[in-house]
Each structure stands twice: as C-alpha cells, then as structure tokens.
Phi, psi and omega in degrees: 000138179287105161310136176185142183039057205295164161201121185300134158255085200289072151251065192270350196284145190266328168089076195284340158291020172244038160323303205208137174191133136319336197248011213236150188261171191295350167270268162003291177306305168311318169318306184341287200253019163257346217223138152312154184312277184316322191280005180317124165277147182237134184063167192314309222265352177063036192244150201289091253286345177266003185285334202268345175292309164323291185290342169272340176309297202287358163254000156268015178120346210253091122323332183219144169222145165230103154278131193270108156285165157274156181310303193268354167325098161236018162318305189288328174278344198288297166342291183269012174237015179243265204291018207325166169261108185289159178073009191207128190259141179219147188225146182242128140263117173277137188257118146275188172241135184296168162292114181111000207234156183232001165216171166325181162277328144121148186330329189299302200272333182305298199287011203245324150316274198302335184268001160299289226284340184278049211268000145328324183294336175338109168103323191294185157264154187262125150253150183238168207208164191243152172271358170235033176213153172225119178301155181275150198282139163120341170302314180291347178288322151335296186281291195316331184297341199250131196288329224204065205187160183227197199228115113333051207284152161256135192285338201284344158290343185292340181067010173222189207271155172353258180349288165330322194290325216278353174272358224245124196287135167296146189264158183211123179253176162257178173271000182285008174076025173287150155261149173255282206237149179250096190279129180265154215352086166292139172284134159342335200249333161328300228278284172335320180284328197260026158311121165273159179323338185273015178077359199243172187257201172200146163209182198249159167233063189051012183267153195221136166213118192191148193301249196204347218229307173299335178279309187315280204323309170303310193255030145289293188262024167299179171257167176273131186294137187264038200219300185308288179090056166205135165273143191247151205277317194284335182290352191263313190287013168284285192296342183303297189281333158301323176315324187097351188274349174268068172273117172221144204278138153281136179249123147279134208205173207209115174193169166258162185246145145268126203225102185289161182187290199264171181279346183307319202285329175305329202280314186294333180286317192288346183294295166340285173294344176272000172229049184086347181079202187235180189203134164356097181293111207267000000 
C-alpha cells in the first residue's frame, strides 16, 4: 500500500481517572476499568474510540497508522485484527515500563519506538495523535496540508470543561504564524502574555506534525521531565523549535474534541457521536 501521510497513534495510557464514579451506571464503570483507554466503547454502534479515531484518519488522507500499546494490551490487536479498517495499513508497538520504573517512559519515547520500527516512513512527514480524544472532523485534513505543524485550538471553543483546559500548554507564534514556544502548565499571567493578534490565546492538544528524520532526533535526545520523571513529545518539539532546525506553523483552528478522562466522558461522547459528532469551525 502507498504510504501517505503515516501517523503514530499514543495509546499506552491506562486512564488512572476512569477509577472511579457515582454518577455513572455499573456498566459504564466497568467499560471504564477493563478495556484500555482508547479501546472504550462509545456510542449506539459500540465501536471503540480508536476504531473512530482510524476511520476518520483515514477518510482525512492516512493510509498507514502505527498505535503505540502497553506491553500487556492484547485487546487492541486482537480487535483490528478482527475488525481490519479497509484502505489503512496498521501496526502495533508496545511501550513496556523498564525494571525500576512504575510507568512508561512518557510519550518523547512511544513515538521515538514507533518511528525506530517504522522504517518505511523514512523522508515522509510524521503526525502524531493522541489515542484517547477525537479531534473534531476535517482537523487532520489541515494539518496534512503542512511538511511541519501543529493545530492551534482556542480553548474556549474546546466543548470541554474549565478545569480540564487549564491543563492544557499554552502556543506562543511569531506574527508570520511560526511557533516559538510551548508553555506547559502556564500561570494565569502566562496565560494573559501569550494572546495572539486576534486577542485569544490558543492552545495544543498534542497533535504534532514534523518531518521524520526531525522527530526521530528531537525525541532520541529529549531528557527526562525532572519533577514528571518522563520524557515528553511537547518537551522534544520545544527543543526542535529553540534549535532553529525546526520551523513549524501554529494553524489556528476552532472545535470541539471528544475527550475520555472521567467515566462521565463516555456517556457525553457517545451523546455526541450518536449525534453526529462535531466538525472542524470554519
């Protein structure tokens, strides 16, 4: 199959907040705390949020995905290998946790796994995607337009709640729409400096797009967050862009995401996608 527009999917994560809920019925909870994050069902049709994640890559432009598992996941291959997506070549790499460690290593290394193993890929540009949110439809046809880029949200536009945003790293451009900086849990007065000419701030939600030979390099030498004890993909694509060796445009865009975090998030997502889900804001 002709590769285009390949892309990593980071789903390794376990949802250490989908633990627990009062408000949620005993099925819901269970979904919860049985099934990998990304692998939740969502909505009338029960299909698992990365099956909706796949299938939308892939009526946006994406022939090949490589999803990054946990070591002992054997949901997910079992699944797409039941369930294949026609028109999208797929692959699995498992993120293990080393001996002495009680987690992974943190995302800077899932993609720097999957782009070692992926060595086809060679020369294209990589986007990379999170396995446990869906980007509103038409954001990956955006980003695909670009060699070098990330999606620019106005959080205020995000469909999800306060709390949540405020976790989210604030974008910092030039005014020609390069990005300079990612502030990661930014202070209110962070938050207040880094308003773009339209007055709004903007912020990322971890989708990434850069060439393949620049990502491998960045997250080979990110360092380990000295607090986090992880290496992190915004902390590699920091240095990419202080090096000078990175230019890459902030798009600004405007949608809601569906986003599991709480078991609450299942009930709202699947209300969402049974009602068509959300799309890109022009």
């Amino acid at each position: 199959m002709h590769i285009v527009n390949p892309t990593i999917i980071m789903a390794a994560g376990k949802g250490s907040r989908m633990r627990a809920s009062a408000s949620v019925s005993a099925e819901i909870l269970m979904e919860a705390q049985s099934r990998p994050k990304a692998m939740i069902r969502i909505g009338q049709g029960g299909r698992p949020l990365l099956e909706h994640l796949l299938l939308q890559l892939r009526e946006e432009g994406c022939t090949a995905a490589c999803v990054v598992i946990a070591a002992d996941d054997q949901l997910t291959p079992s699944h797409f290998s039941a369930h294949p997506i026609p028109g999208l070549a797929l692959d699995f790499i498992r993120q293990s946790i080393p001996a002495g460690r009680t987690k992974p290593e943190g995302t800077a290394q899932a993609v720097q796994l999957a782009l070692e193993a992926m060595k086809a890929w060679q020369g294209h540009p990589i986007t990379v995607a999170n396995g446990d949110n869906l980007p509103p439809r038409g954001m990956f046809r955006e980003l695909f337009k670009h060699d070098c880029a990330l999606p620019a949200f106005q959080p205020d536009r995000l469909g999800l709640p306060p709390d949540r945003i405020l976790a989210f790293a604030v974008l910092q451009a030039n005014p020609s729409g390069q990005l300079s900086g990612i502030i990661e849990k930014p202070s209110p007065e962070e938050v207040s400096a880094s308003v773009w000419p339209d007055g709004r701030p903007r912020v990322s939600m971890n989708y990434f797009r850069a060439p393949h030979g620049d990502f491998l390099e960045a997250v080979r030498n990110t360092p380990e967050h000295p607090v986090r004890l992880e290496r992190e993909l915004p902390m590699a694509v920091s240095m990419g862009i202080k090096s000078g060796h990175w230019t890459m445009r902030a798009i600004p865009m405007a949608g809601a995401f569906l986003d599991l975090t709480r078991p609450e998030d299942i009930v709202e997502a699947g209300k969402a996608l049974d009602g068509g889900g959300f799309a890109l804001e022009q």
